[in-house]
C-alpha positions in Angstrom: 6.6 -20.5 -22.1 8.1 -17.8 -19.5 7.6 -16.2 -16.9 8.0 -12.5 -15.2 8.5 -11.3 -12.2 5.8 -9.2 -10.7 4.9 -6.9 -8.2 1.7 -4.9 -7.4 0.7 -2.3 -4.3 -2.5 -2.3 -3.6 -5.2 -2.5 -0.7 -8.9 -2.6 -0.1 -10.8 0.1 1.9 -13.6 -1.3 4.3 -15.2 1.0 7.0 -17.3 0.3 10.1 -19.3 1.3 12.8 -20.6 1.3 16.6 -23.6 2.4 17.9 -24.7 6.2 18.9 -22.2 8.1 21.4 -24.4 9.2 24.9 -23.0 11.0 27.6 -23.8 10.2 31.1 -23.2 6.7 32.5 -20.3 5.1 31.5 -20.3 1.3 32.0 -17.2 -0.8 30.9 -16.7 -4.1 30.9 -13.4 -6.4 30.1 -11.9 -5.5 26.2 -13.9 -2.0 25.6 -11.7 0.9 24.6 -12.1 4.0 26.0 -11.2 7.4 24.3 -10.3 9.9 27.0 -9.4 13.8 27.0 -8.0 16.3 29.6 -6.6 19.6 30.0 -2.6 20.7 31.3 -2.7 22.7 33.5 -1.3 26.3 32.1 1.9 26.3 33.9 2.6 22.6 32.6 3.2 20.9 35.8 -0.6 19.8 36.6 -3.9 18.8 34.9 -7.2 20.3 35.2 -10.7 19.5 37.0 -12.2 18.4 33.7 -12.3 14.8 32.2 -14.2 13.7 29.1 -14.5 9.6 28.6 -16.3 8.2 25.8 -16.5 4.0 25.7 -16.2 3.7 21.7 -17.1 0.1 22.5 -15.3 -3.5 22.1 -11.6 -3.6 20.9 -12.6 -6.5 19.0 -15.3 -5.0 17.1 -12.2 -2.6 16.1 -9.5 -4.8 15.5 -11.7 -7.2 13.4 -13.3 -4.7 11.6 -16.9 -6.1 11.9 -18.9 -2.9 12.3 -20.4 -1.1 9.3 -19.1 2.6 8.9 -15.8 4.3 9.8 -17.9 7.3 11.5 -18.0 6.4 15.3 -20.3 9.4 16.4 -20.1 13.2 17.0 -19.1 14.7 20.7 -19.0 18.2 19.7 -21.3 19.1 22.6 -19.6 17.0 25.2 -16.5 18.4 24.6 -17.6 22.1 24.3 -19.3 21.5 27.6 -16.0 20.0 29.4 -13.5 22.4 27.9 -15.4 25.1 26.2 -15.9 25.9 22.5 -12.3 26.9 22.0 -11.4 23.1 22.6 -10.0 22.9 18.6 -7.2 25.5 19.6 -6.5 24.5 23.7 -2.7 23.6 23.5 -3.6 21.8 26.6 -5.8 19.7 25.5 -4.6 15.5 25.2 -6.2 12.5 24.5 -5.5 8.8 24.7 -7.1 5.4 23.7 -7.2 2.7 26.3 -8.3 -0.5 27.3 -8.0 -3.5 29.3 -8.5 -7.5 30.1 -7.2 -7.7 33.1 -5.6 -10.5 35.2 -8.6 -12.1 36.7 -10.8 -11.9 33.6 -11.3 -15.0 31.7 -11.1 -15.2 27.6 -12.8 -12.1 26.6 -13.5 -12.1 22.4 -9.9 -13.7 21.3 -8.0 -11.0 24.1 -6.5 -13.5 26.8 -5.8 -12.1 30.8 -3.2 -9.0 30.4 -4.6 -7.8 27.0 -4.2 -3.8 26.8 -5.2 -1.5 24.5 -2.8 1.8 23.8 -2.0 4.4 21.8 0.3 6.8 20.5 -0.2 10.4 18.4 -0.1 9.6 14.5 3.3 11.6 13.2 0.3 12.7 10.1 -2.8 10.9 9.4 -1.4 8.2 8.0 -2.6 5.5 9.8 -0.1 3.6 11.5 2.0 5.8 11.0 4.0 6.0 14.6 6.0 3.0 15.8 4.7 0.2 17.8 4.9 0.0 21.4 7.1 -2.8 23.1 6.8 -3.4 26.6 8.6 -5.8 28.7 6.8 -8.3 31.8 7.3 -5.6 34.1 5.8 -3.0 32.3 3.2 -5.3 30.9 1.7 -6.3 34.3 2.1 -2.7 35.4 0.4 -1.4 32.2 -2.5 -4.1 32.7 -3.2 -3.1 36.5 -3.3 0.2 36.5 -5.6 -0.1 33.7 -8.0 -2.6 35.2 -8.2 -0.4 38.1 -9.6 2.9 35.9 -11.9 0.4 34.3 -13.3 -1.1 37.0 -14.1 2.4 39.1 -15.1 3.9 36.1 -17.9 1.3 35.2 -21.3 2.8 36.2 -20.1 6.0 37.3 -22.2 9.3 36.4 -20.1 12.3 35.1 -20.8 15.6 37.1 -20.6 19.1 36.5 -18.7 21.3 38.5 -19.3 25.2 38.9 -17.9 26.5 35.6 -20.3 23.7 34.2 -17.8 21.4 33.1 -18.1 17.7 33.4 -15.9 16.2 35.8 -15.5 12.4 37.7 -17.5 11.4 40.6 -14.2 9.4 41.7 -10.8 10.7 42.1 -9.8 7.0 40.4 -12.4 8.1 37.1 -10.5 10.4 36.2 -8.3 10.0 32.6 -5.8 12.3 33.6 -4.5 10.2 36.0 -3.5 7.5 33.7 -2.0 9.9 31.2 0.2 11.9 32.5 0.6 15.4 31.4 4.0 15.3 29.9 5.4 13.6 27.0 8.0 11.4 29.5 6.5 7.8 30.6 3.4 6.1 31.4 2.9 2.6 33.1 6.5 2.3 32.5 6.1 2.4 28.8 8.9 4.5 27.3 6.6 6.0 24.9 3.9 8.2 26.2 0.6 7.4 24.6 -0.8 11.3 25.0 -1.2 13.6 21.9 -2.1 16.9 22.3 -4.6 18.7 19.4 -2.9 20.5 16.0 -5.0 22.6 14.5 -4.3 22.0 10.5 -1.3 20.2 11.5 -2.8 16.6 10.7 -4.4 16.9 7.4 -7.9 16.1 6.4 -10.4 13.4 6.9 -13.8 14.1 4.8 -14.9 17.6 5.0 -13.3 18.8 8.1 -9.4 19.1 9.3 -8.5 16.5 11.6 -7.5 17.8 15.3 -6.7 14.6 16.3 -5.3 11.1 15.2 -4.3 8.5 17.5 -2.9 5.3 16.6 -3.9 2.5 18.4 -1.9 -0.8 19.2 -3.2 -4.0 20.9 -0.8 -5.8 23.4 -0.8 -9.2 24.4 0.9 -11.0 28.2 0.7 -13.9 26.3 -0.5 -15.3 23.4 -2.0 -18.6 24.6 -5.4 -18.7 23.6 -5.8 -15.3 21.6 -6.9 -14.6 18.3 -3.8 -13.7 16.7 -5.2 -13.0 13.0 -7.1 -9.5 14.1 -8.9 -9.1 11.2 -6.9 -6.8 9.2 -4.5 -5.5 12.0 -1.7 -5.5 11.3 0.7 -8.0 11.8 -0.1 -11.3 13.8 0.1 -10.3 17.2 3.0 -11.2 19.4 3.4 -11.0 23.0 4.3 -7.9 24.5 4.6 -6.1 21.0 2.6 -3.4 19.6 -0.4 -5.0 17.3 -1.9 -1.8 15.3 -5.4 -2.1 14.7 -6.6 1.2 13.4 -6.3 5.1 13.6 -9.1 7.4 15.9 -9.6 10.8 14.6 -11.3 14.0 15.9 -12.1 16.9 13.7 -13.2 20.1 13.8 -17.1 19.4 14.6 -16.2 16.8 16.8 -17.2 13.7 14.5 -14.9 10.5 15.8 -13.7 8.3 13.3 -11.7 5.3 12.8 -9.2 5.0 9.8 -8.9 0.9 9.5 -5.8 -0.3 7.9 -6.0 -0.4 4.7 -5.2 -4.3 3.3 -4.2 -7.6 4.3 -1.2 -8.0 7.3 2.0 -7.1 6.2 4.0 -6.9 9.3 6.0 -10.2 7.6 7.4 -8.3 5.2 8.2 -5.2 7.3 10.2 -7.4 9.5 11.8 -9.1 6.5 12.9 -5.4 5.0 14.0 -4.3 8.4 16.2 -7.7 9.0 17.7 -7.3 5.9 18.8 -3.8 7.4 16.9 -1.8 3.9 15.7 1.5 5.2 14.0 4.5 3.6 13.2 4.0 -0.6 15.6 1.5 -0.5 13.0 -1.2 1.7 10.2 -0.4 -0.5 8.5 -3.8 -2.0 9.3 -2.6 -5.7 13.0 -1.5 -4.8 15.9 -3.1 -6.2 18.5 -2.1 -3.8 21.3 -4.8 -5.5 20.2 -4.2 -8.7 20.3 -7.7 -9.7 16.5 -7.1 -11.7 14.6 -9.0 -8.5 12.4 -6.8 -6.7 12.3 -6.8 -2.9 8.7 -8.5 -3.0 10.5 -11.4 -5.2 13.1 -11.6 -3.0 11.2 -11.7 -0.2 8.9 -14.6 -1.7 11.9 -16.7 -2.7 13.8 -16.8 0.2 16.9 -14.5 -1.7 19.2 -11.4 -0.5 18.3 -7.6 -1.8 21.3 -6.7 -0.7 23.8 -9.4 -2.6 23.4 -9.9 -6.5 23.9 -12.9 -7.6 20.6 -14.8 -6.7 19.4 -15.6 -10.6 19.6 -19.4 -9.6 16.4 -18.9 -7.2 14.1 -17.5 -9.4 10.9 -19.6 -10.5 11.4 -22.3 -13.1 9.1 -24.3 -15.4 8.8 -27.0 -17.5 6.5 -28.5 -19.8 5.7 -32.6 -20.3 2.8 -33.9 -21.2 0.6 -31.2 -21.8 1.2 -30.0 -18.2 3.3 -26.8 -17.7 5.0 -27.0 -14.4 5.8 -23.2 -12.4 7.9 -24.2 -9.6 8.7 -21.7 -7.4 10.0 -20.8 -3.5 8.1 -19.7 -0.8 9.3 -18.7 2.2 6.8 -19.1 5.4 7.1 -15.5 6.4 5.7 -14.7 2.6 3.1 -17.0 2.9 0.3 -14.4 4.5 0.9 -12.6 1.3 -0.1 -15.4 -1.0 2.2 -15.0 -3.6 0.2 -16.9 -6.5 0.7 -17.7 -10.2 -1.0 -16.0 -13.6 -0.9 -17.1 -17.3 -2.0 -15.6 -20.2 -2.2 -16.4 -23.7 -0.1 -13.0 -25.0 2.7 -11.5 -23.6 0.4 -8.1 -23.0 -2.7 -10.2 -21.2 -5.2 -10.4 -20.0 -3.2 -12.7 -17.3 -5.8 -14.7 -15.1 -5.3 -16.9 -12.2 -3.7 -20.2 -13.0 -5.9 -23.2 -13.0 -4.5 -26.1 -12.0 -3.1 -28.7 -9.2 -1.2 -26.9 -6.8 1.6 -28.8 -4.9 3.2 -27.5 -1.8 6.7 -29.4 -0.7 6.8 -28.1 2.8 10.2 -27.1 4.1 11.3 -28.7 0.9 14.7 -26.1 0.7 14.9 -26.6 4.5 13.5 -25.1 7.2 10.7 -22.4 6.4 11.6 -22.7 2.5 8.4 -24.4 0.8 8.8 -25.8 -2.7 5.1 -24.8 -4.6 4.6 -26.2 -7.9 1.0 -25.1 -10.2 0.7 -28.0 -12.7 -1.2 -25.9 -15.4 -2.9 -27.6 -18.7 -1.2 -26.7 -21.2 -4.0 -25.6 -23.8 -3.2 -23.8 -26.9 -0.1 -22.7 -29.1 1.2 -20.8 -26.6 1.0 -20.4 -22.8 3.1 -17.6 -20.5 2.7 -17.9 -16.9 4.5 -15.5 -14.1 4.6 -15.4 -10.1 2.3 -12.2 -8.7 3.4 -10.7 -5.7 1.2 -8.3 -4.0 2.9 -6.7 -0.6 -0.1 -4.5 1.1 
């Protein structure tokens, strides 16, 4: 009997859905997102009359994935009528995702008081690919006020149309610019302005049409008394007053919205891992072996080892067999454990390796604090049994 070490990269695609876009009214209540565009003015220093707003609906519906169908809607003729049919190639054109539970609101679907919603330009569509926002109290409360305030004049409130025959706000407070500022400096006191202006083939593709737009949007908790931490497949459990990423909104050409989910299971846990152990670049990839020591990072990660010291043989899963009963034994570290490291046999070396059946036996904190001991007593059937330790980092 042996064992290997393994590592795979993978991750499921899902998609979803909300319901048809209308123009019009726009009625918010506590936890929708709103997706909002305005012009710079040309000389940079101002923004224009104009203001598009389109509720895409609950952050939760988002951030636990329950709708249907990654195509939100199309607003090709909303935003032609706001900033004309040139809007794919206005350099002055910016957009934002936000959203709000606000102080006085109670528990609204898993988002507890001072929940916002926020988002940054994607560096390429890659979703999540920008980093996270962190705020501090300060700019939390700040963040949360000033974003209960655009919510709550913009509920009910009928878009106009000026003279050109663009739609505008009935209320100075409804209007988008005014939360995001038109230069890339700060907003709400957040050091990193949530506004991303449209490049025309600079973002990549997303179907049949070149992506204008992608923002990348993060949920932020006051506090995390009371919330649903999980997210669905965000990623990362959320943590007060740091950035939780819940998806990617695109625009494209034609004006279909979209939202790019993240693609697998949390994986912040290792991220944080990686970055603790100070492994950057190639180096803090999952199948890297930065010490060359023949124990991946995913392994390393798992067992509670360092990938940046050799030496760390004496850690690596064991087994024994008595009594018909082949015992893997193996660490797991608590900040592994949303990964779910498990164990696979097979009867030849080459496979087909299946899941291990058998009694699983978990010895918490067994090497100490956050160091589990898990054993998989496995019936030892046959001539000849291998079994090896699967870890799958998303």
């Amino acid at each position: 009997m042996i064992f290997s070490r393994y590592f795979s990269f993978g991750a499921a695609a899902l998609s979803l859905m909300v319901g048809p876009v209308s123009a019009g009214t726009i009625k918010v209540v506590p936890g929708d997102l709103l997706l909002g565009f305005y012009e710079v003015s040309a000389d940079g220093t101002g923004v224009g009359s104009s203001t598009y707003v389109l509720n895409l609906g609950a952050g939760s519906v988002w951030r636990e994935n329950t709708a249907a169908a990654v195509v939100v809607g199309n607003i090709l003729a909303d935003l032609e009528d706001a900033f004309g049919a040139g809007w794919q190639e206005n350099p002055r054109l910016r957009a934002g995702v936000v959203g709000v539970v606000g102080p006085s609101d109670p528990l609204t679907a898993g988002d507890p008081a001072r929940t916002v919603y926020y988002s940054q330009g994607a560096a390429s569509f890659v979703a999540g690919a920008t980093s996270p926002l962190v705020l501090s109290s300060s700019q939390m409360g700040s963040a949360s006020t000033q974003l209960k305030t655009f919510s709550v004049e913009m509920n009910g409130k009928v878009a106009g149309v000026n003279g050109a025959g663009a739609k505008v706000a009935t209320s100075a407070n409804n209007n988008y610019a005014a939360f995001q500022p038109p230069l890339m400096t700060t907003s709400f006191g957040i050091s990193a302005s949530p506004n991303s202006s449209f490049g025309v083939g600079s973002i990549g593709t997303s179907g049949s049409h070149g992506v204008e737009l992608a923002l990348d949007v993060y949920r932020l908790l006051f506090t995390t008394s009371g919330a649903d931490l999980t997210a669905g497949l965000a990623v990362g459990n959320a943590a007060a007053k740091q950035g939780q990423y819940v998806g990617t909104f695109t625009v494209d050409a034609v004006g279909e919205v979209r939202m790019e989910r993240p693609t697998g299971p949390v994986a912040s846990g290792y991220a944080e891992w990686a970055a603790g152990q100070g492994l950057v670049g190639e180096a803090a990839l999952p199948q890297a072996d930065p010490d060359r020591d023949g124990i991946a990072n995913s392994v390393e990660f798992v067992i509670g080892s360092l990938p940046g010291a050799a030496g760390d043989l004496g850690l690596l899963p064991t087994a024994s067999l008595s009594g018909g009963i082949l015992d893997f034994t193996f660490r797991r570290s608590d900040a592994s454990a949303y990964a779910a490291p498990s164990v696979e046999t097979a009867t030849q070396l080459e496979g087909p390796w299946v899941a291990a059946a058998g009694e699983v036996v978990v010895g918490d904190n067994f090497y100490g604090g956050g160091m589990d001991r898990v054993t998989v007593r496995i019936p030892a059937v046959g001539n000849r049994l291998f079994a090896r330790l699967r870890v799958t980092i998303p």
